[in-house]
N, C-alpha and C positions, 0 to 999 in steps of 0.2 A: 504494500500500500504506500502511495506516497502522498503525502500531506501538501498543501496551500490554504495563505490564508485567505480569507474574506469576508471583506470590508465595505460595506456599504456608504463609501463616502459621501453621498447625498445627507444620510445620517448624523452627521459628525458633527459635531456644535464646539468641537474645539476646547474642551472644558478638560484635557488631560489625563482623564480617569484611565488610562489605558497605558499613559506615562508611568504615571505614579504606581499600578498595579505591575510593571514591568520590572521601577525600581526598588521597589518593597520585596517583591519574588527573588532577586537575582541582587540585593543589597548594591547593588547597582552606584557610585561615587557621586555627589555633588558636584554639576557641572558638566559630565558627561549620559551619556542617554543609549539606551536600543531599541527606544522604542519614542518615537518624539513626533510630534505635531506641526507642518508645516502651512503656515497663514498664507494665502494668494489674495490679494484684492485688482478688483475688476473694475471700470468704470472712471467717472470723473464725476466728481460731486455736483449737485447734490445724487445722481445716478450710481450708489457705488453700493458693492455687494463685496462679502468676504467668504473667502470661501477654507474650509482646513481640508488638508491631506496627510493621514497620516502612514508615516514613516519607519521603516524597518528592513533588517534583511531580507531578501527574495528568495534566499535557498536558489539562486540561479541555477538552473538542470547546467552550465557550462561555466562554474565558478571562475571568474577571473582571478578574484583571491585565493585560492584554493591551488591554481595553475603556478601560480606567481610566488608563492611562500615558499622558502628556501627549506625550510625544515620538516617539511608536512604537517604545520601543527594544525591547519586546515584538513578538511575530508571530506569529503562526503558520504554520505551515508545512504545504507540500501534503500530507507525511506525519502530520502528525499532531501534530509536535514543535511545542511553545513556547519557541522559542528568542529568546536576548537579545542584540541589539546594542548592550554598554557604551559604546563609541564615541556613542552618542544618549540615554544615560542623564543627567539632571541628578541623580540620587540624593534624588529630591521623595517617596519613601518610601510611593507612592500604590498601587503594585503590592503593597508588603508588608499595608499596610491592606485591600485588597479580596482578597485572597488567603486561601479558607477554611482552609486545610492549612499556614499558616505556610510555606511554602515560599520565602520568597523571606528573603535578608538584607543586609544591606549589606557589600561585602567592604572589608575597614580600610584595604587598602591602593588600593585607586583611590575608596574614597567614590562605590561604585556599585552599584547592585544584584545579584544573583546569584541563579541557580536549579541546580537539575537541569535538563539541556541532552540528557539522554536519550543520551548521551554521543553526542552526529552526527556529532561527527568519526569516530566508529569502526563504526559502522553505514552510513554513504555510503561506505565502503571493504567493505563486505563483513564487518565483524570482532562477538563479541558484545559 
């Protein structure tokens, strides 16, 4: 089985709940994000509308970062997920670079990279 998400962005009121449940799950550093909200406005006043989009890894089926990581600490996985083994990360900032979606950042405190991990610990259990 392979996973995708989906996201009703017509939905989106922008209000973060989805940040904050990303950074709570995954303790996630102040200042950095896997999971973030991005604002677009449209128009010219008084005509103007905003609109959010939010933002995370793709699990791309043809990982740039994954191709590009010197160490494999990238992978991909039978399902689908691109998940990260920091344990083999040098923090050489090569996955951030080839990465179209900005997804990836360096976490402050191990000086290693980070993604959305598509949360697998809670999906190999059964859980959403």
């Amino acid at each position: 089985m392979k996973y995708a998400f989906v996201i009703d962005q017509r939905k989106c009121i922008g209000c973060h709940a989805c940040t904050v449940a990303c950074k709570a799950e995954h303790d996630v550093p102040i200042g950095v994000y896997r999971t973030w909200v991005k604002y677009i406005e449209k128009g010219v006043f008084p005509n103007t509308r905003r609109y959010f989009l939010v933002n995370r890894c793709n699990h791309c089926d043809d990982a740039p970062c994954v191709a590009i990581c010197p160490t494999k600490a990238l992978y991909k996985r039978s399902d689908g997920i691109v998940d990260f083994d920091a344990a083999r990360c040098i923090g050489c900032k090569s996955c951030m670079q080839a990465c179209p979606y900005d997804a990836l950042y360096i976490d402050p405190s191990s000086n290693t990279a980070a993604k959305c991990n598509y949360c697998a610990h809670r999906t190999e259990i059964g859980l959403e």
